[in-house]
Wavefront OBJ file of the C-alpha trace (Angstrom):
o trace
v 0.000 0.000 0.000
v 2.844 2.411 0.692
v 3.924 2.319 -3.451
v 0.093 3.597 -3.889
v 0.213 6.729 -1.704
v 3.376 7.366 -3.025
v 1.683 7.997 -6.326
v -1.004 10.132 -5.028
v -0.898 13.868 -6.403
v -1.831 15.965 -3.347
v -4.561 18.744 -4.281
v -3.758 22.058 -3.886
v -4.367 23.733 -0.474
v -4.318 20.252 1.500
v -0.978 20.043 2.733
v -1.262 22.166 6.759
v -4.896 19.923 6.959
v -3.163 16.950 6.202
v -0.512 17.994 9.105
v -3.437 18.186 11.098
v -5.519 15.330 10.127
v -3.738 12.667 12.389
v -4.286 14.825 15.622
v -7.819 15.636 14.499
v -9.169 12.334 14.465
v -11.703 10.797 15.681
v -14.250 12.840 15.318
v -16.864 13.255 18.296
v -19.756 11.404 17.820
v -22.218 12.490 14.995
v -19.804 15.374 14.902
v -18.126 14.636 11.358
v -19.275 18.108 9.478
v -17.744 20.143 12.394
v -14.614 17.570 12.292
v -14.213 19.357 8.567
v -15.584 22.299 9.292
v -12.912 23.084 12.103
v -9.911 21.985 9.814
v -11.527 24.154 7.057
v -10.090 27.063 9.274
v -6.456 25.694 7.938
v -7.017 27.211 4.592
v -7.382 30.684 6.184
v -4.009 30.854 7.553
v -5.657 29.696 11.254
v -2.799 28.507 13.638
v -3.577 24.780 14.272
v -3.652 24.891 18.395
v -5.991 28.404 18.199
v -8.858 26.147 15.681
v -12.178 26.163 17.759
v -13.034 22.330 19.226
v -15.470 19.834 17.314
v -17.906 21.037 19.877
v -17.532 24.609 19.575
v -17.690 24.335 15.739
v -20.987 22.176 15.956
v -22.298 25.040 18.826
v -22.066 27.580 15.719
v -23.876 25.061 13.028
v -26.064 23.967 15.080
v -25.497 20.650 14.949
v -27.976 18.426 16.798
v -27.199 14.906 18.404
v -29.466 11.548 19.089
v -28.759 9.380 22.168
v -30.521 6.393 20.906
v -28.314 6.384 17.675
v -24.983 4.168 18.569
v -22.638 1.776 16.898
v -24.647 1.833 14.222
v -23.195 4.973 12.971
v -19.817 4.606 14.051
v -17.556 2.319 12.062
v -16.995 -1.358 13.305
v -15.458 -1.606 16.743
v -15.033 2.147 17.027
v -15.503 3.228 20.375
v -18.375 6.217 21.359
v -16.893 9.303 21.944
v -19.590 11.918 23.699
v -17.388 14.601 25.004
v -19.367 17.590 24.901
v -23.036 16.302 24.424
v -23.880 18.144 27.169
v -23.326 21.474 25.237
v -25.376 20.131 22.540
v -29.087 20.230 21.573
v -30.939 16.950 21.439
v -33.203 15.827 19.244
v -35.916 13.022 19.600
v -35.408 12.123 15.645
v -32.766 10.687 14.191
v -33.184 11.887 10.868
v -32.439 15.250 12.490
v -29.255 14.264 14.338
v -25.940 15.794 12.991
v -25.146 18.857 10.982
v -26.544 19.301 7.145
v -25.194 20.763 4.652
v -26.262 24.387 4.570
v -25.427 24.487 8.343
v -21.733 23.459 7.480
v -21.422 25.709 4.733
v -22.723 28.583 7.548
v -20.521 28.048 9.728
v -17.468 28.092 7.705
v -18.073 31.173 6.964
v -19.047 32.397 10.035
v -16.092 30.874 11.682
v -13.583 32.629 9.360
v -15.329 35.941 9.533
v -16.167 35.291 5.765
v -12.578 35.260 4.608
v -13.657 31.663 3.938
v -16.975 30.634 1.734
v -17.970 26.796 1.001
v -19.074 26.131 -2.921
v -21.911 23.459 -2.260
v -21.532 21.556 -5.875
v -24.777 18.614 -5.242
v -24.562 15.202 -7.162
v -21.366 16.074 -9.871
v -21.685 12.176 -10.911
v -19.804 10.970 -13.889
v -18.112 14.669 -14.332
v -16.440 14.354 -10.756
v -13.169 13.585 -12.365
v -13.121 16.582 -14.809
v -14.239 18.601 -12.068
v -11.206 17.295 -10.068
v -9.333 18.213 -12.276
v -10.368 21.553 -12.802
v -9.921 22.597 -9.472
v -7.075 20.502 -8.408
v -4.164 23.778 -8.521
v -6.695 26.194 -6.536
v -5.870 26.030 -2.451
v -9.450 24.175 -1.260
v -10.577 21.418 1.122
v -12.808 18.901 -0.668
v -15.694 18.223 2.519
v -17.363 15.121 0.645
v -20.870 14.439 1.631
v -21.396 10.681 1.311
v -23.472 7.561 1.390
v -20.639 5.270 2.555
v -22.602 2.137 1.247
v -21.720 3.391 -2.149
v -17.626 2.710 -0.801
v -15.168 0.055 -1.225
v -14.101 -1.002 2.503
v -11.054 1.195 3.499
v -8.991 -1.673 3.986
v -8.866 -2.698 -0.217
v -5.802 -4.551 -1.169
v -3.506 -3.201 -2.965
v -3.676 -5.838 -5.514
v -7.881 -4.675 -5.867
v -6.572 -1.374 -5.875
v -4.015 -1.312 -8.760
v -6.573 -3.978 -10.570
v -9.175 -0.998 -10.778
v -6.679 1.414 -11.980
v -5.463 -0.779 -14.829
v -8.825 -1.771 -16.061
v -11.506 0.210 -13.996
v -13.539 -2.645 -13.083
v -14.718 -1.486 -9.767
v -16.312 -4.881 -8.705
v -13.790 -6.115 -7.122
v -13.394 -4.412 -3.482
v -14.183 -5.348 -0.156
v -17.878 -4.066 1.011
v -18.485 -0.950 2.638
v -17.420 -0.959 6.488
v -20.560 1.060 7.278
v -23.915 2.350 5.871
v -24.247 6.273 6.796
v -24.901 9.327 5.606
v -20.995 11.231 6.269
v -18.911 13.752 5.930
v -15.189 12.961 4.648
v -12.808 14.939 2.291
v -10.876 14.231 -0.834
v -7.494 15.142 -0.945
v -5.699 13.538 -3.640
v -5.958 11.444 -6.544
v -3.760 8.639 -8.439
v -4.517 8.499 -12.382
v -4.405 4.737 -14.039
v -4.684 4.059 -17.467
v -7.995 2.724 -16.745
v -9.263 4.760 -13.661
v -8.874 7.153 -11.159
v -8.450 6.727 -7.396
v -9.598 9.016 -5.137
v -7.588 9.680 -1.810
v -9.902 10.201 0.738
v -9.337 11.889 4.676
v -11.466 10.438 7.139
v -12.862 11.353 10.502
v -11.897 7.530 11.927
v -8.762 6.409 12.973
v -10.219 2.650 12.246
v -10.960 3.388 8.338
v -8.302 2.471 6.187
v -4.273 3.450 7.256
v -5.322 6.380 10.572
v -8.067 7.937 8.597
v -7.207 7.529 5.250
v -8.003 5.355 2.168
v -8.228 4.748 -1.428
v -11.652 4.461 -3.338
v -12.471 4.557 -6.715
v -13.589 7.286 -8.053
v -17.076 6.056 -10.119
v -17.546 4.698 -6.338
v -16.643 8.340 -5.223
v -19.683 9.815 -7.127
v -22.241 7.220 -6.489
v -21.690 7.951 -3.067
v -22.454 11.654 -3.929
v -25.695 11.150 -5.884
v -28.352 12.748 -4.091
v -25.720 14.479 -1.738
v -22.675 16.720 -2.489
v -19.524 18.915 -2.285
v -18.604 21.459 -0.416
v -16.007 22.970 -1.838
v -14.173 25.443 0.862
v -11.786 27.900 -0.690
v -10.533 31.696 0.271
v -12.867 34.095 -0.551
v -10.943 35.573 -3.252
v -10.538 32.190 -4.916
v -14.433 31.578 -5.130
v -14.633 32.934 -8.594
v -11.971 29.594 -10.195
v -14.209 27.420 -8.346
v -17.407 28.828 -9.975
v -15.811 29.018 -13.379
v -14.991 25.025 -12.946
v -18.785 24.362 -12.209
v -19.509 25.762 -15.228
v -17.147 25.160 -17.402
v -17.962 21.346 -16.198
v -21.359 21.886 -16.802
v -22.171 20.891 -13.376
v -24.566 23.549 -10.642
v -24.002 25.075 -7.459
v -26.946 24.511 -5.108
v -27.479 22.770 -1.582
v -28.895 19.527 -1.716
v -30.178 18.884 1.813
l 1 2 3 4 5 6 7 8 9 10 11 12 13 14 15 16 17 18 19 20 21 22 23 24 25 26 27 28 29 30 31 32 33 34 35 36 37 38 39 40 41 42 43 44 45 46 47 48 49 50 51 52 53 54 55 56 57 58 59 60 61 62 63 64 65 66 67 68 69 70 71 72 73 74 75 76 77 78 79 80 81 82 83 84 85 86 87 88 89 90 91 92 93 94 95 96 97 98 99 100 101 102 103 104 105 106 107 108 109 110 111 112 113 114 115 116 117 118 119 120 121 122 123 124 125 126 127 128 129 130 131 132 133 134 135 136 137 138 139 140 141 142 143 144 145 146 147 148 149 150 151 152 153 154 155 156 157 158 159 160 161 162 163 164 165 166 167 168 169 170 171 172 173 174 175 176 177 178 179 180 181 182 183 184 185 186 187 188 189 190 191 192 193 194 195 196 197 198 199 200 201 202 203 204 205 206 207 208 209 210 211 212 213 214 215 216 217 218 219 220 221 222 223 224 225 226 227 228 229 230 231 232 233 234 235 236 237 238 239 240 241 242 243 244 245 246 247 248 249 250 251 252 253 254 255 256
Protein backbone atom coordinates (compact mmCIF):
# COMPACT_ATOMS: atom_id res chain seq x y z
CA UNK A 1 0.00 0.00 0.00
CA UNK A 2 2.84 2.41 0.69
CA UNK A 3 3.92 2.32 -3.45
CA UNK A 4 0.09 3.60 -3.89
CA UNK A 5 0.21 6.73 -1.70
CA UNK A 6 3.38 7.37 -3.03
CA UNK A 7 1.68 8.00 -6.33
CA UNK A 8 -1.00 10.13 -5.03
CA UNK A 9 -0.90 13.87 -6.40
CA UNK A 10 -1.83 15.96 -3.35
CA UNK A 11 -4.56 18.74 -4.28
CA UNK A 12 -3.76 22.06 -3.89
CA UNK A 13 -4.37 23.73 -0.47
CA UNK A 14 -4.32 20.25 1.50
CA UNK A 15 -0.98 20.04 2.73
CA UNK A 16 -1.26 22.17 6.76
CA UNK A 17 -4.90 19.92 6.96
CA UNK A 18 -3.16 16.95 6.20
CA UNK A 19 -0.51 17.99 9.10
CA UNK A 20 -3.44 18.19 11.10
CA UNK A 21 -5.52 15.33 10.13
CA UNK A 22 -3.74 12.67 12.39
CA UNK A 23 -4.29 14.83 15.62
CA UNK A 24 -7.82 15.64 14.50
CA UNK A 25 -9.17 12.33 14.46
CA UNK A 26 -11.70 10.80 15.68
CA UNK A 27 -14.25 12.84 15.32
CA UNK A 28 -16.86 13.26 18.30
CA UNK A 29 -19.76 11.40 17.82
CA UNK A 30 -22.22 12.49 15.00
CA UNK A 31 -19.80 15.37 14.90
CA UNK A 32 -18.13 14.64 11.36
CA UNK A 33 -19.28 18.11 9.48
CA UNK A 34 -17.74 20.14 12.39
CA UNK A 35 -14.61 17.57 12.29
CA UNK A 36 -14.21 19.36 8.57
CA UNK A 37 -15.58 22.30 9.29
CA UNK A 38 -12.91 23.08 12.10
CA UNK A 39 -9.91 21.98 9.81
CA UNK A 40 -11.53 24.15 7.06
CA UNK A 41 -10.09 27.06 9.27
CA UNK A 42 -6.46 25.69 7.94
CA UNK A 43 -7.02 27.21 4.59
CA UNK A 44 -7.38 30.68 6.18
CA UNK A 45 -4.01 30.85 7.55
CA UNK A 46 -5.66 29.70 11.25
CA UNK A 47 -2.80 28.51 13.64
CA UNK A 48 -3.58 24.78 14.27
CA UNK A 49 -3.65 24.89 18.40
CA UNK A 50 -5.99 28.40 18.20
CA UNK A 51 -8.86 26.15 15.68
CA UNK A 52 -12.18 26.16 17.76
CA UNK A 53 -13.03 22.33 19.23
CA UNK A 54 -15.47 19.83 17.31
CA UNK A 55 -17.91 21.04 19.88
CA UNK A 56 -17.53 24.61 19.58
CA UNK A 57 -17.69 24.33 15.74
CA UNK A 58 -20.99 22.18 15.96
CA UNK A 59 -22.30 25.04 18.83
CA UNK A 60 -22.07 27.58 15.72
CA UNK A 61 -23.88 25.06 13.03
CA UNK A 62 -26.06 23.97 15.08
CA UNK A 63 -25.50 20.65 14.95
CA UNK A 64 -27.98 18.43 16.80
CA UNK A 65 -27.20 14.91 18.40
CA UNK A 66 -29.47 11.55 19.09
CA UNK A 67 -28.76 9.38 22.17
CA UNK A 68 -30.52 6.39 20.91
CA UNK A 69 -28.31 6.38 17.67
CA UNK A 70 -24.98 4.17 18.57
CA UNK A 71 -22.64 1.78 16.90
CA UNK A 72 -24.65 1.83 14.22
CA UNK A 73 -23.19 4.97 12.97
CA UNK A 74 -19.82 4.61 14.05
CA UNK A 75 -17.56 2.32 12.06
CA UNK A 76 -17.00 -1.36 13.31
CA UNK A 77 -15.46 -1.61 16.74
CA UNK A 78 -15.03 2.15 17.03
CA UNK A 79 -15.50 3.23 20.37
CA UNK A 80 -18.37 6.22 21.36
CA UNK A 81 -16.89 9.30 21.94
CA UNK A 82 -19.59 11.92 23.70
CA UNK A 83 -17.39 14.60 25.00
CA UNK A 84 -19.37 17.59 24.90
CA UNK A 85 -23.04 16.30 24.42
CA UNK A 86 -23.88 18.14 27.17
CA UNK A 87 -23.33 21.47 25.24
CA UNK A 88 -25.38 20.13 22.54
CA UNK A 89 -29.09 20.23 21.57
CA UNK A 90 -30.94 16.95 21.44
CA UNK A 91 -33.20 15.83 19.24
CA UNK A 92 -35.92 13.02 19.60
CA UNK A 93 -35.41 12.12 15.65
CA UNK A 94 -32.77 10.69 14.19
CA UNK A 95 -33.18 11.89 10.87
CA UNK A 96 -32.44 15.25 12.49
CA UNK A 97 -29.26 14.26 14.34
CA UNK A 98 -25.94 15.79 12.99
CA UNK A 99 -25.15 18.86 10.98
CA UNK A 100 -26.54 19.30 7.14
CA UNK A 101 -25.19 20.76 4.65
CA UNK A 102 -26.26 24.39 4.57
CA UNK A 103 -25.43 24.49 8.34
CA UNK A 104 -21.73 23.46 7.48
CA UNK A 105 -21.42 25.71 4.73
CA UNK A 106 -22.72 28.58 7.55
CA UNK A 107 -20.52 28.05 9.73
CA UNK A 108 -17.47 28.09 7.70
CA UNK A 109 -18.07 31.17 6.96
CA UNK A 110 -19.05 32.40 10.03
CA UNK A 111 -16.09 30.87 11.68
CA UNK A 112 -13.58 32.63 9.36
CA UNK A 113 -15.33 35.94 9.53
CA UNK A 114 -16.17 35.29 5.76
CA UNK A 115 -12.58 35.26 4.61
CA UNK A 116 -13.66 31.66 3.94
CA UNK A 117 -16.98 30.63 1.73
CA UNK A 118 -17.97 26.80 1.00
CA UNK A 119 -19.07 26.13 -2.92
CA UNK A 120 -21.91 23.46 -2.26
CA UNK A 121 -21.53 21.56 -5.88
CA UNK A 122 -24.78 18.61 -5.24
CA UNK A 123 -24.56 15.20 -7.16
CA UNK A 124 -21.37 16.07 -9.87
CA UNK A 125 -21.69 12.18 -10.91
CA UNK A 126 -19.80 10.97 -13.89
CA UNK A 127 -18.11 14.67 -14.33
CA UNK A 128 -16.44 14.35 -10.76
CA UNK A 129 -13.17 13.59 -12.37
CA UNK A 130 -13.12 16.58 -14.81
CA UNK A 131 -14.24 18.60 -12.07
CA UNK A 132 -11.21 17.30 -10.07
CA UNK A 133 -9.33 18.21 -12.28
CA UNK A 134 -10.37 21.55 -12.80
CA UNK A 135 -9.92 22.60 -9.47
CA UNK A 136 -7.08 20.50 -8.41
CA UNK A 137 -4.16 23.78 -8.52
CA UNK A 138 -6.69 26.19 -6.54
CA UNK A 139 -5.87 26.03 -2.45
CA UNK A 140 -9.45 24.18 -1.26
CA UNK A 141 -10.58 21.42 1.12
CA UNK A 142 -12.81 18.90 -0.67
CA UNK A 143 -15.69 18.22 2.52
CA UNK A 144 -17.36 15.12 0.64
CA UNK A 145 -20.87 14.44 1.63
CA UNK A 146 -21.40 10.68 1.31
CA UNK A 147 -23.47 7.56 1.39
CA UNK A 148 -20.64 5.27 2.55
CA UNK A 149 -22.60 2.14 1.25
CA UNK A 150 -21.72 3.39 -2.15
CA UNK A 151 -17.63 2.71 -0.80
CA UNK A 152 -15.17 0.05 -1.23
CA UNK A 153 -14.10 -1.00 2.50
CA UNK A 154 -11.05 1.19 3.50
CA UNK A 155 -8.99 -1.67 3.99
CA UNK A 156 -8.87 -2.70 -0.22
CA UNK A 157 -5.80 -4.55 -1.17
CA UNK A 158 -3.51 -3.20 -2.97
CA UNK A 159 -3.68 -5.84 -5.51
CA UNK A 160 -7.88 -4.67 -5.87
CA UNK A 161 -6.57 -1.37 -5.88
CA UNK A 162 -4.01 -1.31 -8.76
CA UNK A 163 -6.57 -3.98 -10.57
CA UNK A 164 -9.17 -1.00 -10.78
CA UNK A 165 -6.68 1.41 -11.98
CA UNK A 166 -5.46 -0.78 -14.83
CA UNK A 167 -8.83 -1.77 -16.06
CA UNK A 168 -11.51 0.21 -14.00
CA UNK A 169 -13.54 -2.64 -13.08
CA UNK A 170 -14.72 -1.49 -9.77
CA UNK A 171 -16.31 -4.88 -8.70
CA UNK A 172 -13.79 -6.11 -7.12
CA UNK A 173 -13.39 -4.41 -3.48
CA UNK A 174 -14.18 -5.35 -0.16
CA UNK A 175 -17.88 -4.07 1.01
CA UNK A 176 -18.48 -0.95 2.64
CA UNK A 177 -17.42 -0.96 6.49
CA UNK A 178 -20.56 1.06 7.28
CA UNK A 179 -23.91 2.35 5.87
CA UNK A 180 -24.25 6.27 6.80
CA UNK A 181 -24.90 9.33 5.61
CA UNK A 182 -20.99 11.23 6.27
CA UNK A 183 -18.91 13.75 5.93
CA UNK A 184 -15.19 12.96 4.65
CA UNK A 185 -12.81 14.94 2.29
CA UNK A 186 -10.88 14.23 -0.83
CA UNK A 187 -7.49 15.14 -0.95
CA UNK A 188 -5.70 13.54 -3.64
CA UNK A 189 -5.96 11.44 -6.54
CA UNK A 190 -3.76 8.64 -8.44
CA UNK A 191 -4.52 8.50 -12.38
CA UNK A 192 -4.40 4.74 -14.04
CA UNK A 193 -4.68 4.06 -17.47
CA UNK A 194 -8.00 2.72 -16.75
CA UNK A 195 -9.26 4.76 -13.66
CA UNK A 196 -8.87 7.15 -11.16
CA UNK A 197 -8.45 6.73 -7.40
CA UNK A 198 -9.60 9.02 -5.14
CA UNK A 199 -7.59 9.68 -1.81
CA UNK A 200 -9.90 10.20 0.74
CA UNK A 201 -9.34 11.89 4.68
CA UNK A 202 -11.47 10.44 7.14
CA UNK A 203 -12.86 11.35 10.50
CA UNK A 204 -11.90 7.53 11.93
CA UNK A 205 -8.76 6.41 12.97
CA UNK A 206 -10.22 2.65 12.25
CA UNK A 207 -10.96 3.39 8.34
CA UNK A 208 -8.30 2.47 6.19
CA UNK A 209 -4.27 3.45 7.26
CA UNK A 210 -5.32 6.38 10.57
CA UNK A 211 -8.07 7.94 8.60
CA UNK A 212 -7.21 7.53 5.25
CA UNK A 213 -8.00 5.36 2.17
CA UNK A 214 -8.23 4.75 -1.43
CA UNK A 215 -11.65 4.46 -3.34
CA UNK A 216 -12.47 4.56 -6.71
CA UNK A 217 -13.59 7.29 -8.05
CA UNK A 218 -17.08 6.06 -10.12
CA UNK A 219 -17.55 4.70 -6.34
CA UNK A 220 -16.64 8.34 -5.22
CA UNK A 221 -19.68 9.82 -7.13
CA UNK A 222 -22.24 7.22 -6.49
CA UNK A 223 -21.69 7.95 -3.07
CA UNK A 224 -22.45 11.65 -3.93
CA UNK A 225 -25.70 11.15 -5.88
CA UNK A 226 -28.35 12.75 -4.09
CA UNK A 227 -25.72 14.48 -1.74
CA UNK A 228 -22.67 16.72 -2.49
CA UNK A 229 -19.52 18.92 -2.28
CA UNK A 230 -18.60 21.46 -0.42
CA UNK A 231 -16.01 22.97 -1.84
CA UNK A 232 -14.17 25.44 0.86
CA UNK A 233 -11.79 27.90 -0.69
CA UNK A 234 -10.53 31.70 0.27
CA UNK A 235 -12.87 34.09 -0.55
CA UNK A 236 -10.94 35.57 -3.25
CA UNK A 237 -10.54 32.19 -4.92
CA UNK A 238 -14.43 31.58 -5.13
CA UNK A 239 -14.63 32.93 -8.59
CA UNK A 240 -11.97 29.59 -10.19
CA UNK A 241 -14.21 27.42 -8.35
CA UNK A 242 -17.41 28.83 -9.98
CA UNK A 243 -15.81 29.02 -13.38
CA UNK A 244 -14.99 25.03 -12.95
CA UNK A 245 -18.78 24.36 -12.21
CA UNK A 246 -19.51 25.76 -15.23
CA UNK A 247 -17.15 25.16 -17.40
CA UNK A 248 -17.96 21.35 -16.20
CA UNK A 249 -21.36 21.89 -16.80
CA UNK A 250 -22.17 20.89 -13.38
CA UNK A 251 -24.57 23.55 -10.64
CA UNK A 252 -24.00 25.08 -7.46
CA UNK A 253 -26.95 24.51 -5.11
CA UNK A 254 -27.48 22.77 -1.58
CA UNK A 255 -28.89 19.53 -1.72
CA UNK A 256 -30.18 18.88 1.81
Amino acid sequence: MSELWDRVVPFAGTAPILAEHAAAVPQVDQLCGPFWARLALLLGDDDAEQLPSQVEVAKVAGTRVNSGLDSEVRPPDQPAHRTGWDELPHTEEPTLAGTSGRELLSAIARLSADRLVAVPVPSPGSRLDRFLSAIAGTPALIIANLATSALWGSHAEPVALQHFLDTGDDTVGPPPDWRVGHFAALWGRIAGDGGNLAAVADTYPSLGAGGRHLQPLPRVARALSGRGLLITVAAENKAAIDAAVRDVGLSTGLWD
